[in-house]
N, C-alpha and C positions, 0 to 999 in steps of 0.2 A: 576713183577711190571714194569709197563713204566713209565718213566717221558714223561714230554711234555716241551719243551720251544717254549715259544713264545718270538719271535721277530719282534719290529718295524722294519717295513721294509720303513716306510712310507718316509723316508727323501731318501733315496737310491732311491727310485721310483722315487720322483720329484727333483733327481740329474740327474737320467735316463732321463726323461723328456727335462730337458733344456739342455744336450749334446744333444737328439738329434732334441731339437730346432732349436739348434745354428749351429747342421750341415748341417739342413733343408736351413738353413739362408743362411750358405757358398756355399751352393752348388746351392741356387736358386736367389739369390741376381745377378741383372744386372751389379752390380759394381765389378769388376777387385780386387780381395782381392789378396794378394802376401804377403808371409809369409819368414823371413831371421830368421837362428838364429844368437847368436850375433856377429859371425865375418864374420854377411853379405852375407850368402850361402843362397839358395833359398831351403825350406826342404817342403812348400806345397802352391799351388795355385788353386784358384776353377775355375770351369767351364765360369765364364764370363771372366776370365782374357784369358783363351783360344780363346773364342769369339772375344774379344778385337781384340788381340797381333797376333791373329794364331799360338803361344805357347802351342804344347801339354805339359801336365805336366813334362812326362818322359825327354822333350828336357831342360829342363830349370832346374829340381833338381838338387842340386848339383852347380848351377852357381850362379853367380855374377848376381843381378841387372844391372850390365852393358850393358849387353848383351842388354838391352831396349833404351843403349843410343842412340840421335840424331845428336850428334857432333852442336846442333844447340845453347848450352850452351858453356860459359867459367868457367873456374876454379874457378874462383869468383864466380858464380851462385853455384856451390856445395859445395863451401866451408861455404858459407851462410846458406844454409842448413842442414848440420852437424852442424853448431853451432849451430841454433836454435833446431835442437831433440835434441842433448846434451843437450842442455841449459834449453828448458823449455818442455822438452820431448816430440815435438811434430812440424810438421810442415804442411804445405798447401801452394797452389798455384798452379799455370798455370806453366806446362813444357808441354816441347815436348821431346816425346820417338819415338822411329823407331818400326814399327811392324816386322814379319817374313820376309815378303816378300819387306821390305826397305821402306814399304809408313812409310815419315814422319807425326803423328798427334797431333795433341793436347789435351795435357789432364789437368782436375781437380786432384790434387792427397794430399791425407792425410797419414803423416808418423808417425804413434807414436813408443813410446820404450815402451814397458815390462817388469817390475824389479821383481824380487824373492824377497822373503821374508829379504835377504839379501843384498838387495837393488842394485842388482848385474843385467845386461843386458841380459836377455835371449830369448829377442825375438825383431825383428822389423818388425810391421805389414803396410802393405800400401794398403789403399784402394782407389780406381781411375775411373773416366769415360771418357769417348770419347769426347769429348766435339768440336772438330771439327765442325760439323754438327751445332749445338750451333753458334761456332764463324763465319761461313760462313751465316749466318740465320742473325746474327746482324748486320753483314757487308753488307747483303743487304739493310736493314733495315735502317741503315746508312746513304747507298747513295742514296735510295729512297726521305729519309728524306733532304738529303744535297746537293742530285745531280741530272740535268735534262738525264733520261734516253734516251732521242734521241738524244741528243748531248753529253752526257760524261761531260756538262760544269757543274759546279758549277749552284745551284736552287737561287731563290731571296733568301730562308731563309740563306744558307750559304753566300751570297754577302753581307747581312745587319750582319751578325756575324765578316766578314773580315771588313768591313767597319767601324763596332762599335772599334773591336782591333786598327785598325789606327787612329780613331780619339784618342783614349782613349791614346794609343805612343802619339800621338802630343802633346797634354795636360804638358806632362812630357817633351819632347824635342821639343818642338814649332817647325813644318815642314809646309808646303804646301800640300794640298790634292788635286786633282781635279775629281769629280765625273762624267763619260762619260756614257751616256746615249744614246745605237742605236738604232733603227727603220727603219724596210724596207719600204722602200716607197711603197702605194698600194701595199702592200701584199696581203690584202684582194682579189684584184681583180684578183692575182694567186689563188689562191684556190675559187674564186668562178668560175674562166674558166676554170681551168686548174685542176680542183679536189684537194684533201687532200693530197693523198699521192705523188704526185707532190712539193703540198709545205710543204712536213715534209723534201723532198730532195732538198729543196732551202734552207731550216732553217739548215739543216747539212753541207751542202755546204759553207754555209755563216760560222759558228762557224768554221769549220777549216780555212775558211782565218781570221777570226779573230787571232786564235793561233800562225799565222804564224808572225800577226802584233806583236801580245803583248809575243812570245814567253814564258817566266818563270813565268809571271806575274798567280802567283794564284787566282787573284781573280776575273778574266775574267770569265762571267756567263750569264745565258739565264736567265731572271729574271720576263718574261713574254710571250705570244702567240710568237710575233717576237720580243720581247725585249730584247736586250743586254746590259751588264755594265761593265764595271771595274773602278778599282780605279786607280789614277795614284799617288804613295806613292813618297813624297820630291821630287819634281820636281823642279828643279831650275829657272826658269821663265815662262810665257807664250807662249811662243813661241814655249817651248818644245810639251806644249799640242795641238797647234794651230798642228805644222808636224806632230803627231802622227794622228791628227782628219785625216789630209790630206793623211794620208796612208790608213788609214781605206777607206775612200771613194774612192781609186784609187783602193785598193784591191777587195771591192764590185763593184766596175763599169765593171770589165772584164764580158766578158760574160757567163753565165750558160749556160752548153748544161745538160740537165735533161731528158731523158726518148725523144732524137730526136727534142725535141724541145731547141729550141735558145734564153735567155731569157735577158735581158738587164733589171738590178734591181741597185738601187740606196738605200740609205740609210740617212736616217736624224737623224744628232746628237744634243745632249743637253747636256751642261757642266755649273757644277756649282762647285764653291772652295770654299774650306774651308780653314779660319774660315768666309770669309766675304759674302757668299750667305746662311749662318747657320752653327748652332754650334751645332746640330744633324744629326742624319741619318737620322731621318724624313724629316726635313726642306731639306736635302740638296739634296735628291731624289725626293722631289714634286718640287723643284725648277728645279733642271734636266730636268725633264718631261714637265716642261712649258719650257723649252728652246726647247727642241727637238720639242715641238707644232708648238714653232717659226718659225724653221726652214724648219718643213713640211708646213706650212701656207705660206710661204715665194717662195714655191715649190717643196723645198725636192733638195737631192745630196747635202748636205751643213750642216756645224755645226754650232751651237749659242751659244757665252755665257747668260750664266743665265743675266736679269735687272729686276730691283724692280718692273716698270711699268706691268710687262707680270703676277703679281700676279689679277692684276684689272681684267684682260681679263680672266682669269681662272675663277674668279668669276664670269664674265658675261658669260660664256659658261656654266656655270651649272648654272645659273638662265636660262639659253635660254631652257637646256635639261629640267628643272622640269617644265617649259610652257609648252614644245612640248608633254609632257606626260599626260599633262590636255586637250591639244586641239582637240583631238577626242569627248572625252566625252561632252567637253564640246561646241562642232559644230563651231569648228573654221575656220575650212578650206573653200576654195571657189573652183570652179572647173570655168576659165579662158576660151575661146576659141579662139584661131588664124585662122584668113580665108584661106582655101587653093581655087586656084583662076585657073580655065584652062588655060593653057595662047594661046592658038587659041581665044574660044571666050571673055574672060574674065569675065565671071560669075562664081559665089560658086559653088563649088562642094562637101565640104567638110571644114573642120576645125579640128584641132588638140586641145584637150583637156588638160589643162596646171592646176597644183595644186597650188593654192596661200594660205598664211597662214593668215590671220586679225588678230594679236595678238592685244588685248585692248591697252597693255601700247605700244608697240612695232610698230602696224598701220601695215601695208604688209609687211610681211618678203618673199623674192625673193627664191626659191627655192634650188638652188646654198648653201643657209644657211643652211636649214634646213634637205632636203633629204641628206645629207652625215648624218646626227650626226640620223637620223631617220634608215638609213642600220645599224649601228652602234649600236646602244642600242634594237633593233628589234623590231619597230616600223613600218618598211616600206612595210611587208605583209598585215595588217590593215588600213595601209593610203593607200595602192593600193587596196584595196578591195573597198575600201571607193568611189574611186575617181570611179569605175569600176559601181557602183552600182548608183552613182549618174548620170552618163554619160547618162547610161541604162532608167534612170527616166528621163531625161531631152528628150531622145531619144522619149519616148513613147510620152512625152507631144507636141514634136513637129510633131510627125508621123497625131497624131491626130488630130492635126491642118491642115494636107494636107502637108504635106513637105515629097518631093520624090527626086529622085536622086540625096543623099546625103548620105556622111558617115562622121563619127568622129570617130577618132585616140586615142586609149588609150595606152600610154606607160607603159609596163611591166621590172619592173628590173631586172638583172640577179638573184637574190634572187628570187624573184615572181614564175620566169620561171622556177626555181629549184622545185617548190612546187610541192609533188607527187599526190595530186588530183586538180592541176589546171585546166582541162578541166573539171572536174567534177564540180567544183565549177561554171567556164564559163556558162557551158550545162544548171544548176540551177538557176543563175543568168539571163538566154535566155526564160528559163520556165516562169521563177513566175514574170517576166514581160511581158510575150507574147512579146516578140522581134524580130522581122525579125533580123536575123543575119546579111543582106547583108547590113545593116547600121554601122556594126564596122568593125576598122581596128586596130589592134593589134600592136603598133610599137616595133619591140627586137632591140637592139643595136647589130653590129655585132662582139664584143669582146662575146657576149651569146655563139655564135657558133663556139668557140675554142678549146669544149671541150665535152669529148662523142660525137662527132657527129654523131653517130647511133642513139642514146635517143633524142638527138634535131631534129633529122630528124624527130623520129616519132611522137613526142610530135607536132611537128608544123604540120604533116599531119593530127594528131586528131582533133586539132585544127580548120584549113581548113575544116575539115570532116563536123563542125558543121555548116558550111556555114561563117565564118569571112573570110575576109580578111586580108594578115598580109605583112607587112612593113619592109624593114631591113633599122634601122636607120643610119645616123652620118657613112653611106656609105663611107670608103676611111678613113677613121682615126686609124681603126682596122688592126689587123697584118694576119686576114684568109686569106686564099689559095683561088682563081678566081677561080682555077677548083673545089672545093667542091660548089662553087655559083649557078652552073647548079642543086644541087642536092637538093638545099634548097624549099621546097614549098610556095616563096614567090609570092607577088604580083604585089608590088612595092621596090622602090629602092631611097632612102633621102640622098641627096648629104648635105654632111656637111656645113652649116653656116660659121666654115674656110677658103673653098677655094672660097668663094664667096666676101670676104672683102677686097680683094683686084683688081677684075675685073676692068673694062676689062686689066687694066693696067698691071698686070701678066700676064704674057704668058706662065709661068707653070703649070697656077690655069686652066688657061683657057684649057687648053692641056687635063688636068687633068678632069678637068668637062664636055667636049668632048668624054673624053674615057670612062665614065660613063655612057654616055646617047647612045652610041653607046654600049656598051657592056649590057645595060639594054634593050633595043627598041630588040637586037641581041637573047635574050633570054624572046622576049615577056613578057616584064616589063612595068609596068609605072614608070618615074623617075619624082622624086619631088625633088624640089633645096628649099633649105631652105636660111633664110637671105637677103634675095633681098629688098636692100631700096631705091633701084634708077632706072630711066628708062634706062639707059646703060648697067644697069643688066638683065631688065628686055627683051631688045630688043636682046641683045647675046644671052641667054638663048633660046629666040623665034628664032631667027637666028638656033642655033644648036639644037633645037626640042625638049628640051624640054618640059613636057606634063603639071605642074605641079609646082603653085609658092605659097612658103609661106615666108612671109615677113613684115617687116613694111611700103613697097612699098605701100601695100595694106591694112593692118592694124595690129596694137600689139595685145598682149593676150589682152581679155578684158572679164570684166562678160557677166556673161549667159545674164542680162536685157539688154546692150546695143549691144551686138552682136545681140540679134531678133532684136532692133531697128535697126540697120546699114546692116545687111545682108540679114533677112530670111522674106521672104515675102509671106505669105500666100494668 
């Protein structure tokens, strides 16, 4: 006879089951598990804590959790700790433990207790990650958010956060604030001769001598392109802010030497206080900023307090910009011609092409206004095409009428000259009007050729290629090298307007505009004097040879109908 017993086996199997779930768990879990029993001895840890720490098992059984410490706590930090697993059986937080090999890191870490049935200690588990990687990742994150990375200084958003805390102190202890506001002078005109990375080493250059002004001062920051700020927290009178502006500008006045070049940069500041230029960070930043306008208006190297008046003019500067941005489309512009005049026989030979603007409410706006604020908002690739296209049209209507040996001058900005299918556009422009090219003359300023001069060379040889002739303006005002002059493919050579204002009676202008038309004539140039409104200009010039007079001797810019009137005679 057999018996048979059957037994459930079913709860043992899925007891079987969840041990070895849960070792599955321990042993594949990325988190650092570490197991004490309860007087704190280490009796088992799994494979990520190995990972972790570099803690093989075998080295650590048997010890003290110590063995993980950083020395980077105090006794208080652990004794807080123990109170709270005592207390409510469990802890968390941010420490730092030391791995094998001494790297201090930081970790997440969760400690609970274990009680028996008896309510009694028998285990303390802690589970943990790495979190380093974590807190390096948000501290980038940070100072991305809070800090300009080319200079290390504080961003605008961290400057309006220190600026908000200090107004918000003053509120409660009534202080004096004053809000300092820099700006390089013609920066722009570094970075469009001199390239970018030139002037990212002018903007670092400058922040450290700022630091050296405002030393401790944390709220010193790059708060724009070339914009600088700080706050200057209780200051006890005017005067203090007046010598602080005045150290700033003597620290920016020394000279840059950047990448061989020698660079002489100035700075304009804007200051406005609080409470009495505004009772926000708003107000007291747009007020800044129209001081510092001031000051660059005024010429720049110089600081301005904030006055009520400079809010008017802000306003008229952005009604002038939302005109200037309707005036294309809507055929505002004039295109001007100035006579240039041979000065042997004194007949036309040419004329310079000058941009005027007919605003309805406004009547002629003079060009001085409007091409800065047109570089500025990027506008002056479209009003140069403009004026480029129009010349071209004016050209063909007079070609066609019989008008021969003659040119007209179109001025190109260093912006234009930068554009990488300029000649292509030229070549297009020569096309779809059928243009003899030998009727223009291309004038660049010589501050263009500051910078690449390998690419300006060859850009102005393409140029020439296509039959123009081209011009180096405002001749002698510019800081290029005489000897890269020989390499230039120019044609002619435009003695600045400047050293003509004072003839004959300067004898250094005069010296000056001698060695011009000898060093042009010396390299088979035409030189053109610009500015000539009197005949004692006119008869020096002729005296010293040169070829070429444009002035109001002979006549101002004027429209296209009255220059055919007065000059072109078919």
């Amino acid at each position: 006879m057999f018996k048979i017993y059957l037994i459930d086996i079913t709860e043992r199997k899925k007891a079987e089951e969840r041990l070895f779930l849960e070792d599955q768990m321990f042993q594949n879990t990325t988190e650092g598990i570490l197991i004490t029993d309860s007087k704190g001895i280490i009796i088992s840890v799994n494979p990520a804590f190995t990972t972790i720490t570099g803690y093989k098992m075998e080295e650590v059984l048997g010890e003290s959790p110590r063995i993980l410490k950083s020395d980077r706590h105090n006794d208080d930090f652990y004794q807080q700790m123990w109170d709270a697993i005592l207390n409510d059986g469990k802890w968390q937080g941010e420490i730092w433990n030391r791995k094998k090999d001494g790297t201090a890191y930081l970790e997440w870490l969760t400690i609970n207790l274990i009680k028996d049935k008896n309510d009694e200690i028998i285990y303390y588990i802690s589970i943990f990650n790495d979190i380093s990687n974590i807190k390096k990742f948000e501290k980038n994150i940070d100072f991305l958010a809070n800090y300009d990375p080319l200079t290390g200084l504080g961003n605008r958003v961290l400057f309006q956060d220190k600026l908000y805390i200090a107004i918000s102190q003053s509120e409660d202890l009534p202080k004096n604030i004053a809000i300092l506001l820099f700006n390089l002078d013609r920066f722009k005109k570094i970075n469009d001769t001199l390239g970018n990375i030139i002037g990212d080493l002018v903007l670092i250059e400058t922040a450290a001598r700022l630091k050296k002004v405002f030393k401790d001062n944390q709220t010193l920051s790059r708060v724009g392109g070339d914009d600088f700020a700080v706050v200057l927290d209780d200051f006890s009178n005017l005067q203090d802010t007046v010598r602080i502006s005045e150290q700033v500008l003597q620290a920016v006045s020394e000279p840059y030497q950047i990448h061989h070049h020698e660079l002489f940069i100035s700075m304009s500041i804007g200051i406005s206080l609080y409470p009495f230029d505004g009772e926000n960070l708003n107000q007291l930043q747009r007020n800044s900023e129209l001081a510092m306008n001031r000051a660059k208006q005024n010429g720049g190297a110089q600081y301005q307090f904030f006055e009520p008046h400079m809010n008017v003019q802000a306003i008229e500067n952005l009604l002038l910009e939302n005109k200037l941005r309707k005036a294309l489309v809507q055929n505002e512009f004039l295109v001007y011609y100035q006579p240039q005049i041979d000065v042997k026989t004194e007949k036309l030979i040419g004329a310079e092409a000058l941009i005027r603007w007919k605003e309805p409410d406004l009547g002629i706006v003079p060009p001085d206004k409007f091409i800065p604020l047109a570089e500025e908002i990027g506008l002056i690739i479209p009003i140069g095409m403009w004026v480029f296209n129009t010349v071209a049209e004016h050209l063909e209507e007079w070609i066609s009428q019989g008008m021969e040996n003659f040119n007209i001058a179109v001025n190109l900005s260093g912006i234009q000259f930068r554009q990488e299918d300029l000649v292509l556009i030229i070549a297009q422009v020569l096309k779809e009007k059928k243009l003899d090219p030998k009727y223009l003359v291309l004038e660049i300023t010589e501050t263009i050729t500051m910078n690449n001069l390998g690419n300006v060379i060859m850009k102005l040889r393409q140029i020439k290629a296509l039959g123009i002739k081209i011009a180096m303006d405002d001749f002698g005002t510019g800081y290029s090298s005489l000897s890269y002059l020989k390499d230039f493919p120019i044609d002619k050579l435009k003695i600045d307007k400047s050293f003509m204002k004072d003839i004959p009676k300067n004898k250094q202008d005069i010296a000056i505009i001698e060695t011009i038309i000898t060093l042009g004539h010396s390299l088979g140039l035409e030189v053109v004097a610009e500015g000539v409104e009197t005949q004692e200009q006119l008869d020096l010039l002729r005296e010293k040879g040169c070829d070429i007079i444009q002035g109001y001797f002979y006549g101002k810019p004027m429209p296209k109908e009255q220059f055919e009137k007065e000059f072109l005679k078919f």
